[in-house]
N, CA and C atoms as an extended XYZ file, in Angstrom:
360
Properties=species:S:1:pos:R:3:atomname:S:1:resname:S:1:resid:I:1 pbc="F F F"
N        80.788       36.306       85.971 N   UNK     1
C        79.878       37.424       86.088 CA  UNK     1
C        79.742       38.088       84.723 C   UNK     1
N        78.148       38.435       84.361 N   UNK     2
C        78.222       39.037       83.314 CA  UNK     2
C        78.420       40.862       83.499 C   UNK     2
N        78.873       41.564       82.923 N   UNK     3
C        79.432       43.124       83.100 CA  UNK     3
C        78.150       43.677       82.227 C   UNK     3
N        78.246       43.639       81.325 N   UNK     4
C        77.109       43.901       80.338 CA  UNK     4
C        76.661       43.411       79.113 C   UNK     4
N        75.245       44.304       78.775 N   UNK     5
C        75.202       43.591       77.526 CA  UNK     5
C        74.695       44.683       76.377 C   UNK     5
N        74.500       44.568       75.688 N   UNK     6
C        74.430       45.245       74.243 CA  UNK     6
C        73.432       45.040       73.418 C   UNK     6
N        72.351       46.420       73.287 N   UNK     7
C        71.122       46.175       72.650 CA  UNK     7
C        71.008       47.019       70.864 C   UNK     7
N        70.971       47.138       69.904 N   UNK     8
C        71.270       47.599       69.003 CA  UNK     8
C        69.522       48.571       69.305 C   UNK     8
N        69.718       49.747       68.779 N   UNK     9
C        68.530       50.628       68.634 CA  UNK     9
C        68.967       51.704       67.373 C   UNK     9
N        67.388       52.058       66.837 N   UNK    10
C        67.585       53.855       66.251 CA  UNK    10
C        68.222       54.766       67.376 C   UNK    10
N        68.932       55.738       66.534 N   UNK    11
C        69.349       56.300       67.665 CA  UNK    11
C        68.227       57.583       68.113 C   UNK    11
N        66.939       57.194       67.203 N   UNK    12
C        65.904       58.449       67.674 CA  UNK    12
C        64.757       57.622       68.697 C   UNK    12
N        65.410       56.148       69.262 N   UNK    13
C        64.734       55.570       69.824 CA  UNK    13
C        65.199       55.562       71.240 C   UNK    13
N        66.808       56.366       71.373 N   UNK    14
C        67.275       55.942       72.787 CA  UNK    14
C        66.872       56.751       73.566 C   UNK    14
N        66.222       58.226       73.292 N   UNK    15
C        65.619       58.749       75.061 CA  UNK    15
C        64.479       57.913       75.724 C   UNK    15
N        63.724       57.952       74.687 N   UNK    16
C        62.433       56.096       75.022 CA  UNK    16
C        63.074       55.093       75.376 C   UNK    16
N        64.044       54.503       75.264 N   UNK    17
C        64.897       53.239       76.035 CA  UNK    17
C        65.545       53.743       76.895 C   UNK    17
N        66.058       55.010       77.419 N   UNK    18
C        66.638       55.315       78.463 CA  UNK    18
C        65.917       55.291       79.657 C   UNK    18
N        64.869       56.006       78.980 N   UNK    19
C        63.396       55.967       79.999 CA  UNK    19
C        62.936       54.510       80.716 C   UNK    19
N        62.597       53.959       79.494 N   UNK    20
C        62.050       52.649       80.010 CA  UNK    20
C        63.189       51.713       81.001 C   UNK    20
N        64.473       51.468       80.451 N   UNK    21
C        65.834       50.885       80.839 CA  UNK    21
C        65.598       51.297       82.671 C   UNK    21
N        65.186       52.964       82.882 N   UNK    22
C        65.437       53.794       84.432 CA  UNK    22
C        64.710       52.785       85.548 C   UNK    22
N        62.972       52.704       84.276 N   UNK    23
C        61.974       52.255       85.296 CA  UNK    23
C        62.522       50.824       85.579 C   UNK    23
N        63.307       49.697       85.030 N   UNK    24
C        63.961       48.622       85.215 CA  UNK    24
C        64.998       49.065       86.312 C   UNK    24
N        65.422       49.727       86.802 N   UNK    25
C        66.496       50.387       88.119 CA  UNK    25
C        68.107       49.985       87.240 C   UNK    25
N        68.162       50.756       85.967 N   UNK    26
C        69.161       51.306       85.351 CA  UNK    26
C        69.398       52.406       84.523 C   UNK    26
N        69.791       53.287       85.489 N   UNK    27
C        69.809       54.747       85.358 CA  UNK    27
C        71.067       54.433       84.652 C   UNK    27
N        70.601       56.172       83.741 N   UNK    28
C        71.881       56.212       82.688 CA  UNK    28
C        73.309       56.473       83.536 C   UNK    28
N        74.591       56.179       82.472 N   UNK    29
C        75.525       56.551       83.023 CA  UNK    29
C        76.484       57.460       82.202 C   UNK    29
N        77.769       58.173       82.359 N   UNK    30
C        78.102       58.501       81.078 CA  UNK    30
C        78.969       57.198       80.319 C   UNK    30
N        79.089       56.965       79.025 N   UNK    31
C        79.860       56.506       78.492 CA  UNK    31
C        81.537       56.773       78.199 C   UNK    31
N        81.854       55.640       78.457 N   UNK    32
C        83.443       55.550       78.814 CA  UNK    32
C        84.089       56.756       78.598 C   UNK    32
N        83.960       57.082       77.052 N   UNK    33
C        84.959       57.723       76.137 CA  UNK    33
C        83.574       58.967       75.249 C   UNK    33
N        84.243       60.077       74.935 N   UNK    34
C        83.509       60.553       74.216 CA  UNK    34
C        83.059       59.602       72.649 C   UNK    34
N        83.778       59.244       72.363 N   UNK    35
C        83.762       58.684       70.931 CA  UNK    35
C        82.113       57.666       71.252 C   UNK    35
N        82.474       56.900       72.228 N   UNK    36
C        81.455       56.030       72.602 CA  UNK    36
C        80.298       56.648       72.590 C   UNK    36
N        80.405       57.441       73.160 N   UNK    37
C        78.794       58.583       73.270 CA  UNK    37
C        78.463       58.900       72.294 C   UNK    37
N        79.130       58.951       71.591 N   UNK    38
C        78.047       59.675       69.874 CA  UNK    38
C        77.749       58.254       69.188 C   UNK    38
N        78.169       57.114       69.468 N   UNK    39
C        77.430       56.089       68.921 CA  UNK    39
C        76.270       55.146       70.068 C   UNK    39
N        76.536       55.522       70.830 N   UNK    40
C        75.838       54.928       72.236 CA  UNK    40
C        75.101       55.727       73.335 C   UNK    40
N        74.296       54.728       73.821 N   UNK    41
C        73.860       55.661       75.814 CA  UNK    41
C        73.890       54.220       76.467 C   UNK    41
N        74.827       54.744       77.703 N   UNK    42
C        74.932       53.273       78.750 CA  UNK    42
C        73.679       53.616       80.141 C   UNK    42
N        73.599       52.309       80.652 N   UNK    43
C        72.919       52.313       81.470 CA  UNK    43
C        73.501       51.683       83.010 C   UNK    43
N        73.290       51.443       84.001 N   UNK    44
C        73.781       51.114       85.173 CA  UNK    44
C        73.066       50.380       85.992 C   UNK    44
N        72.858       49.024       86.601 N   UNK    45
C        71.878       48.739       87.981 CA  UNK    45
C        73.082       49.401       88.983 C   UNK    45
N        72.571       50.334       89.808 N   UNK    46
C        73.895       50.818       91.217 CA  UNK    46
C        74.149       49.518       91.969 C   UNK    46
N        73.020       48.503       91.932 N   UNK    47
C        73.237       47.785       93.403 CA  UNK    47
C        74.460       46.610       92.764 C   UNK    47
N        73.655       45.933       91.292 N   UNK    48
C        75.081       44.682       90.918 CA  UNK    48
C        76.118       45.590       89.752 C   UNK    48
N        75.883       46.747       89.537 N   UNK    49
C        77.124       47.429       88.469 CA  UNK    49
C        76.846       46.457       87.284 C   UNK    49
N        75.728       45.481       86.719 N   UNK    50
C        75.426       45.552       85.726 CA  UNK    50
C        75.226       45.930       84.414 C   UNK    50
N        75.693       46.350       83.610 N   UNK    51
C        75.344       47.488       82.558 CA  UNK    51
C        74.438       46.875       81.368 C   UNK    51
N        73.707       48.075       80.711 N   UNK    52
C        73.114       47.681       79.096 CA  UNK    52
C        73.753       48.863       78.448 C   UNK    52
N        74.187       48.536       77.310 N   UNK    53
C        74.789       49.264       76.244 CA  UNK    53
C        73.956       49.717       75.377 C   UNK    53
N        73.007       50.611       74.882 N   UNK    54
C        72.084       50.788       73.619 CA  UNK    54
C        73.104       51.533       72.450 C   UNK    54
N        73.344       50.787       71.853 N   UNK    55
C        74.364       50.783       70.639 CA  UNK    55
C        73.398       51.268       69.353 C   UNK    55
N        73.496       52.518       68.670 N   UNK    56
C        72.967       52.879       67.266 CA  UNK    56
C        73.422       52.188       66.299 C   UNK    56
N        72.217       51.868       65.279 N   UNK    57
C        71.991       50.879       64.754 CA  UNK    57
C        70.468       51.770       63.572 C   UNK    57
N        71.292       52.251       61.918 N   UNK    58
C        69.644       52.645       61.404 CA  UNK    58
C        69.212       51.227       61.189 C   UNK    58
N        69.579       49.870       61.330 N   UNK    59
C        68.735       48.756       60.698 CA  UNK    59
C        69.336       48.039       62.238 C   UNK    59
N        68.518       48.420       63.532 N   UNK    60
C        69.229       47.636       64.694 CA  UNK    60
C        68.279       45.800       64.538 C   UNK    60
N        68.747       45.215       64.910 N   UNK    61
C        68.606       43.757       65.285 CA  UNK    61
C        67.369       43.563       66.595 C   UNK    61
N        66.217       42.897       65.569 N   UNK    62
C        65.243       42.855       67.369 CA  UNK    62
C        65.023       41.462       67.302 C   UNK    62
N        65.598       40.695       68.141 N   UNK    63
C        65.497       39.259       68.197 CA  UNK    63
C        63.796       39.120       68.625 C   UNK    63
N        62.996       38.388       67.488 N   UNK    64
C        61.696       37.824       67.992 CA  UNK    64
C        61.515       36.704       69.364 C   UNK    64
N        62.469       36.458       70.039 N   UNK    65
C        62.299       34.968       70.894 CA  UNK    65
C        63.082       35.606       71.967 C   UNK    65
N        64.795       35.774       71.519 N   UNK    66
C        65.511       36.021       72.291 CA  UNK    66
C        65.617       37.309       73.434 C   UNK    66
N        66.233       37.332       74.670 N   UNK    67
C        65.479       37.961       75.399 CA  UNK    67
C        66.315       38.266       76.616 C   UNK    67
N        66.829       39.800       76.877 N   UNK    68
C        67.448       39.682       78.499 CA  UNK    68
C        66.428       39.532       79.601 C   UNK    68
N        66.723       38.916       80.858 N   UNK    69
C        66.338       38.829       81.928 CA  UNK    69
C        66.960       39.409       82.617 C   UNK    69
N        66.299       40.403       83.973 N   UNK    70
C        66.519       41.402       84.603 CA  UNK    70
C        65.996       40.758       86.171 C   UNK    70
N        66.879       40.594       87.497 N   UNK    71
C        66.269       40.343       88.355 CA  UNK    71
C        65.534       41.777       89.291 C   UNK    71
N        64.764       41.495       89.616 N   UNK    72
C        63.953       43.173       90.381 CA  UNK    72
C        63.785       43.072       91.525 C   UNK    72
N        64.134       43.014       92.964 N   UNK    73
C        64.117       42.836       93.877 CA  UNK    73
C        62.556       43.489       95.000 C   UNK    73
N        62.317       44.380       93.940 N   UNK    74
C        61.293       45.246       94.072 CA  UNK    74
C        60.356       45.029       92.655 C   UNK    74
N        59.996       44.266       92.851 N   UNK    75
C        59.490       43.280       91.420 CA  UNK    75
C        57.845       43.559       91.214 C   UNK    75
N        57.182       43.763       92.344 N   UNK    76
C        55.496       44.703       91.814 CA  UNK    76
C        56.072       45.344       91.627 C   UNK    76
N        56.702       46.296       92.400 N   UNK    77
C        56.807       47.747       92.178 CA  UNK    77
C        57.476       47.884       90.703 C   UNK    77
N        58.588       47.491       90.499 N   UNK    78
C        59.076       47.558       89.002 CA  UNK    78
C        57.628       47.126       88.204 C   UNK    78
N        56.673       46.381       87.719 N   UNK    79
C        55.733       46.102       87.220 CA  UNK    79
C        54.341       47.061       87.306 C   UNK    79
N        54.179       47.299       88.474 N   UNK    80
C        53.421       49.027       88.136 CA  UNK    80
C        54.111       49.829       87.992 C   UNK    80
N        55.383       50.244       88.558 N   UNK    81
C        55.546       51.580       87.450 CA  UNK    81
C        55.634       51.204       85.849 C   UNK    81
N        55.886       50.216       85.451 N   UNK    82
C        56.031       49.863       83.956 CA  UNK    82
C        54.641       50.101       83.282 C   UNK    82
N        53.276       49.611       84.179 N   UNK    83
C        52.279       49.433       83.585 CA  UNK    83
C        51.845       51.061       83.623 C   UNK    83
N        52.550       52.006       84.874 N   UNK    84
C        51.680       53.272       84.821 CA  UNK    84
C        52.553       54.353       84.077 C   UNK    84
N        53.356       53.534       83.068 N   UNK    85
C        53.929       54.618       81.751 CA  UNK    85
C        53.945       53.776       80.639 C   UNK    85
N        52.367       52.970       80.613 N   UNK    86
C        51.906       52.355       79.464 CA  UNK    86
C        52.482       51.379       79.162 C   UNK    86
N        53.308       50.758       79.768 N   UNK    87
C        53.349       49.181       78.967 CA  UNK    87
C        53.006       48.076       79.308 C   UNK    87
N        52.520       47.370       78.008 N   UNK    88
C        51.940       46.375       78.800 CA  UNK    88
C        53.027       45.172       79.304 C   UNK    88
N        52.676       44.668       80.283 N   UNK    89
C        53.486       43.534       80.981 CA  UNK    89
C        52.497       42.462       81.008 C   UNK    89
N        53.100       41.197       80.673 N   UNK    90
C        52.395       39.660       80.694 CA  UNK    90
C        53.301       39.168       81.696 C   UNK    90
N        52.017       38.652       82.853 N   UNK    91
C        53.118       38.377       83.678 CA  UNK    91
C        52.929       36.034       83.393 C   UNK    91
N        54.046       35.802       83.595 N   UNK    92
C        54.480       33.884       83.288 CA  UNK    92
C        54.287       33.194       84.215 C   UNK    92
N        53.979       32.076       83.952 N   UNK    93
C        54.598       30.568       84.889 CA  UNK    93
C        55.740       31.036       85.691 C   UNK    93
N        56.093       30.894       86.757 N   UNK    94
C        56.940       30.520       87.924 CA  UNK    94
C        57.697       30.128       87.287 C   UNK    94
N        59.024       30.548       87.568 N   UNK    95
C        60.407       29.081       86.448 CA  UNK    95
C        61.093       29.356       88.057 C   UNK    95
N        61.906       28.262       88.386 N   UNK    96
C        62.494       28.381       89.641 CA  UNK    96
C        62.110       29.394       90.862 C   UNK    96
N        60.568       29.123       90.617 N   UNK    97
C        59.749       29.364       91.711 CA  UNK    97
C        60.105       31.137       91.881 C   UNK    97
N        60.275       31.896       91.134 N   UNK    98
C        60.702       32.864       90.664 CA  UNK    98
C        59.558       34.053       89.985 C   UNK    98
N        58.637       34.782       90.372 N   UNK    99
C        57.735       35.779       89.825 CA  UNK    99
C        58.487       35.973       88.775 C   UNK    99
N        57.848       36.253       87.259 N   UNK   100
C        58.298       36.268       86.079 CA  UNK   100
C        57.322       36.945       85.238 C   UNK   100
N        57.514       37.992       84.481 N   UNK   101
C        56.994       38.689       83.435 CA  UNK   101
C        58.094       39.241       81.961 C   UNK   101
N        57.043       39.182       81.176 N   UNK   102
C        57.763       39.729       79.907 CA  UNK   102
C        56.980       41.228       79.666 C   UNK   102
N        58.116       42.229       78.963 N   UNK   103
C        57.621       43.353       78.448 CA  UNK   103
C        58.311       43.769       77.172 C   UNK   103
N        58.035       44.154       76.642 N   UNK   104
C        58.829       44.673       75.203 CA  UNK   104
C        59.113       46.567       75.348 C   UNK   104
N        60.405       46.599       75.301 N   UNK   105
C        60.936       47.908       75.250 CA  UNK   105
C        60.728       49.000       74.130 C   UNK   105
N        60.894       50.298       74.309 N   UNK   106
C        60.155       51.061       73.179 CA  UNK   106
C        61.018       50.565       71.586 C   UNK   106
N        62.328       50.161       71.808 N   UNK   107
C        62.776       49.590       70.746 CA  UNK   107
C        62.166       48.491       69.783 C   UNK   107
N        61.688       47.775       70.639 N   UNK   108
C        60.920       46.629       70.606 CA  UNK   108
C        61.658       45.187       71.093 C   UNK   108
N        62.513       45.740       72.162 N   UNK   109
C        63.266       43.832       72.640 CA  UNK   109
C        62.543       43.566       74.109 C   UNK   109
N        62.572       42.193       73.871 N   UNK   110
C        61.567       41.348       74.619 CA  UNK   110
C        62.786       41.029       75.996 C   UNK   110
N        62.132       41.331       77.095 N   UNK   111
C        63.171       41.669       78.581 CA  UNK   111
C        62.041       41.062       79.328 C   UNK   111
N        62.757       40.432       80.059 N   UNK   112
C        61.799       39.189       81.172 CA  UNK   112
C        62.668       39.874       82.263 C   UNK   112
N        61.578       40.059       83.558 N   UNK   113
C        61.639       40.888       84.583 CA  UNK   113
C        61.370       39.595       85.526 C   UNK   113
N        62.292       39.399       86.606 N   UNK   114
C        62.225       38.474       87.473 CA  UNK   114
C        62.150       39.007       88.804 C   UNK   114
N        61.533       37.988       90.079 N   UNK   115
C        61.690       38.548       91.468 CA  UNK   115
C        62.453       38.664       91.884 C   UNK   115
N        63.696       37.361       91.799 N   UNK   116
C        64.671       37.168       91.909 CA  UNK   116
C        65.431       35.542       91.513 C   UNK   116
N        66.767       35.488       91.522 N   UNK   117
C        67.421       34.811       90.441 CA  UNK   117
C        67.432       33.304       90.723 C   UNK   117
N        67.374       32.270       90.196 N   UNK   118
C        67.318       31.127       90.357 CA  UNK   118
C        68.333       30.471       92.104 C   UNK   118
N        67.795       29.744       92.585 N   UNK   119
C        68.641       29.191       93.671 CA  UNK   119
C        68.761       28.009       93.867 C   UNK   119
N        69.824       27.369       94.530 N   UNK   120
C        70.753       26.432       94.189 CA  UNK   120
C        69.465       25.300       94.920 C   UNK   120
């Protein structure tokens, strides 16, 4: 199981990624430790305890290709609210028969939004 993962940002970019991160159904959480908090803001899915880490960064890392995938169980709905606080979403080809779109976060990382997760 993955626990979390770790996105490098400005740190005048994380109330805009907190935002956007919510409409993905990962509301903020507090971070572990105070120390953590003045370099970070964590995020939460409630249903798999998933986390994203937005880690400060003045020269953060935006992979052009590379890319988290997010499953949405509520997968229009995650996709209009995304589109009705301006972003645009391209939605893909089917990959394991799977509804699939890409969006780019206010940071600028590329997050593929799924219906749900590949099956056996």
């Amino acid at each position: 199981m993955l626990h979390h993962a770790s996105l490098e940002i400005r740190a005048g970019d994380a109330d805009a990624e907190v935002a956007f991160w919510t409409l993905l159904g990962y509301p903020e959480i507090p971070a572990l430790t105070e120390k953590l908090a003045q370099s970070s803001r964590w995020l939460q899915d409630p249903a798999s305890r998933n986390q994203i880490h937005l880690v400060y960064e003045d020269a953060p890392a935006i992979p052009r290709r590379a890319h988290l995938a997010v499953v949405r169980t509520d997968y229009e709905a995650t996709l209009a609210s995304l589109r009705a606080a301006g972003f645009e979403v391209l939605e893909r080809e089917r990959y394991w028969d799977s509804p699939r779109a890409f969006v780019h976060s206010p940071a600028g990382h590329r997050i593929e939004v799924m219906g749900f997760a590949p099956r056996d």
